[in-house]
C-alpha positions as CSV (number, residue, x, y, z in Angstrom):
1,X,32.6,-46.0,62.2
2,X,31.9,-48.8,60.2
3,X,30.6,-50.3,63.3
4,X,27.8,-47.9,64.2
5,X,26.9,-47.9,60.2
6,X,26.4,-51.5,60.8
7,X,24.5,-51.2,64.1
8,X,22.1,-48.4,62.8
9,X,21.0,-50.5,60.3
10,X,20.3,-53.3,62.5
11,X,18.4,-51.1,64.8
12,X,16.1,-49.6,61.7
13,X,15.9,-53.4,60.8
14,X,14.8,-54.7,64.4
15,X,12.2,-51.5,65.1
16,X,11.0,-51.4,61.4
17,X,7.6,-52.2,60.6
18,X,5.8,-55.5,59.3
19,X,4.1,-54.8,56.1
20,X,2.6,-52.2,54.9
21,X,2.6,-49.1,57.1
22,X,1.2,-45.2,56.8
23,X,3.0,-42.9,55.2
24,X,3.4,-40.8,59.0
25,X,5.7,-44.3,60.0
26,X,9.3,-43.2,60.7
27,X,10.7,-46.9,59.5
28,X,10.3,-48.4,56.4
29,X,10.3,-52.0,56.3
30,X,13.9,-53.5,55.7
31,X,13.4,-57.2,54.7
32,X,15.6,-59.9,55.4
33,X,17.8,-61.4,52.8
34,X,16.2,-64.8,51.6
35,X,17.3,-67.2,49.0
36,X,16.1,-65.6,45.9
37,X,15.3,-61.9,47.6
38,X,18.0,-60.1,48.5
39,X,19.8,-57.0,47.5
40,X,22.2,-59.1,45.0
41,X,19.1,-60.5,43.5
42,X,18.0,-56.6,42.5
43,X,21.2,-54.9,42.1
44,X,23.9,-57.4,41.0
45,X,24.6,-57.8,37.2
46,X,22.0,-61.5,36.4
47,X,19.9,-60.9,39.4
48,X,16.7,-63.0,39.2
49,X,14.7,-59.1,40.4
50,X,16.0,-56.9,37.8
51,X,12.5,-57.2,35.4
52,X,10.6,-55.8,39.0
53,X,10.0,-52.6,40.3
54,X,12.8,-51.2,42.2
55,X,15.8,-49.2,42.2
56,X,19.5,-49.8,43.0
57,X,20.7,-46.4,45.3
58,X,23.9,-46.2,46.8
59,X,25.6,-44.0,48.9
60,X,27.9,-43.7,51.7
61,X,27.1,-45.3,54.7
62,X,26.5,-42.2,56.8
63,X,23.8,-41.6,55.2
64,X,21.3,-43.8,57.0
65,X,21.6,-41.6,60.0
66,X,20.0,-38.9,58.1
67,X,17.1,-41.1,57.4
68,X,14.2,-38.9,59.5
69,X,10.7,-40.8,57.8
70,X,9.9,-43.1,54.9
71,X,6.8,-43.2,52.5
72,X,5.6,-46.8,51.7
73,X,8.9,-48.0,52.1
74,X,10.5,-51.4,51.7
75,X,13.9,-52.3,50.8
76,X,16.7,-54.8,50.7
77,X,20.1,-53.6,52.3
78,X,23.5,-53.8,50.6
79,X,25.7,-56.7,52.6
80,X,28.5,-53.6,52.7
81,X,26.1,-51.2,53.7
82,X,26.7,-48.5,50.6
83,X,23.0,-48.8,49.4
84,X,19.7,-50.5,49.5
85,X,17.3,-52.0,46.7
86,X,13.7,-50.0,47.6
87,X,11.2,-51.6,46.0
88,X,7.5,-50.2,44.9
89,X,4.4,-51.6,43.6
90,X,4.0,-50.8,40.2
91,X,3.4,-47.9,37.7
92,X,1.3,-45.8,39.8
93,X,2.6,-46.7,43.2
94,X,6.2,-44.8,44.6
95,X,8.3,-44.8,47.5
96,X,10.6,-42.6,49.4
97,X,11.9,-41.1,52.2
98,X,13.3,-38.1,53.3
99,X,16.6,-36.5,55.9
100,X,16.1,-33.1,57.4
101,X,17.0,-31.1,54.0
102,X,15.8,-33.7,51.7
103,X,12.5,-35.6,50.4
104,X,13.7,-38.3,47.7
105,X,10.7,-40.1,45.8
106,X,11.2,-43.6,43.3
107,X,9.0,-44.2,40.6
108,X,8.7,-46.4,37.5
109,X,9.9,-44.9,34.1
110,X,7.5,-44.2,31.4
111,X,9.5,-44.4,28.0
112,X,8.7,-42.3,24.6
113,X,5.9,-44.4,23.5
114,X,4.3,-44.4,26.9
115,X,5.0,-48.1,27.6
116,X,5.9,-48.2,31.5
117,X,9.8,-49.7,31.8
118,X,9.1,-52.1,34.5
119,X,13.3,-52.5,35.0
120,X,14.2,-48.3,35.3
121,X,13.3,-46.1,38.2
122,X,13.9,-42.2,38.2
123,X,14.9,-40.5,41.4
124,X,14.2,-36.9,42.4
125,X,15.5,-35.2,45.5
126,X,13.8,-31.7,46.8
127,X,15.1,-29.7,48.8
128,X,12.8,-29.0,51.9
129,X,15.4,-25.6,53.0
130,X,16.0,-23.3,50.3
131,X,19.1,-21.3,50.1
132,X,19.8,-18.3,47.6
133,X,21.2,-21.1,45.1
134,X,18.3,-23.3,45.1
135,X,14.8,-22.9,43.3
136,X,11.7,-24.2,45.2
137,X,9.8,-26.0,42.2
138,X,13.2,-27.6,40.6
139,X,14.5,-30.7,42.0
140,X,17.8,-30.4,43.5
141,X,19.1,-33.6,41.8
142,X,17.4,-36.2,39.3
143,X,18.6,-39.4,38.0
144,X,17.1,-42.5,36.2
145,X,19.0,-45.9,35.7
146,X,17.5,-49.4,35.0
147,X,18.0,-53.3,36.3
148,X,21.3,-53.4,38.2
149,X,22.6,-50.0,37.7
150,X,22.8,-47.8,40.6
151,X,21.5,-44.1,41.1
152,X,24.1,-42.7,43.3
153,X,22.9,-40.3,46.2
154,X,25.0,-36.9,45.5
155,X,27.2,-35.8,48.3
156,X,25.4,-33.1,49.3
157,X,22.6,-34.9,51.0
158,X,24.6,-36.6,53.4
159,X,27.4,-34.2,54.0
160,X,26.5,-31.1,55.6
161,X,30.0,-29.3,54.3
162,X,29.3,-30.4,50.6
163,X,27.5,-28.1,48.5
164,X,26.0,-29.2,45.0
165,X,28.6,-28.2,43.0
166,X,31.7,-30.2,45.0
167,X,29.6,-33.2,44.1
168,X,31.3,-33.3,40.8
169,X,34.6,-33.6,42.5
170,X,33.2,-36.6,44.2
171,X,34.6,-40.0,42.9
172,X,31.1,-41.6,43.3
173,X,29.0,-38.9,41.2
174,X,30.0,-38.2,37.7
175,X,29.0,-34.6,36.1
């Protein structure tokens, strides 16, 4: 399994995008790992990227083959495949991508005094299928973490058995 994680990500890397792209491109644009600009240099503890625009996500490796379409996407993959460091352009710029059931944006955090926190992204999740649990306008999951800290992707949007509330029983989300 670990295997096909591994190749799926090297096909998303060879057929992905130079650049900018439009937000109808199905690949984002993974970027290679360069001295100084890599995924360690976002999401490791003393990273020389933590004071940027980005965010840390992890998750199990499965879930890149839900990946169906990205929105001004560019990111750094972890060297174990667990998670990615998507990056963004500032306060007023986002990324994100979606699966089949989910759209998840990135942004910048604003704090109480309405100073932009250039080192904290928030994560939302919508639900694009509704079921008698869910409630259209709500987000389906929200976090926010700064520098190095990672957001980690709930269960539920890459395991088609999980529901929202075995998430809690899972040892990489804490409720």
């Amino acid at each position: 399994m670990k295997i096909n994680n591994a190749l799926l990500v090297v096909a998303f890397a060879l057929c992905s995008t130079v650049g900018a792209f439009s937000t109808d491109s199905p690949f984002g644009t993974w970027l290679p790992a360069t001295p100084g600009d890599s995924w360690a240099d976002y999401c490791k503890p003393g990273g020389s990227k933590l004071n940027t625009y980005h965010a840390c996500i992890q998750f199990d490796p499965v879930f890149f083959q839900k990946i169906t379409k990205y929105y001004d996407f560019q990111a750094h993959v972890a060297p174990d495949f667990t998670g990615f460091a998507a990056l963004y352009h500032g306060p007023d710029n986002d990324t994100g991508f979606e699966t089949d059931k989910y759209r998840f944006y990135v942004r910048s955090v604003t704090d109480d005094a309405g100073k932009v926190r250039v080192d904290c992204s928030h994560l939302a999740i919508w639900s694009l299928v509704y079921d008698d649990n869910q409630m259209p306008n709500v987000a389906a999951h929200t976090d926010q973490k700064c520098g190095a800290e990672a957001m980690v992707l709930p269960k539920f949007v890459w395991d088609d058995k999980a529901s929202h509330k075995s998430d809690c029983e899972h040892d990489l989300v804490k409720c």
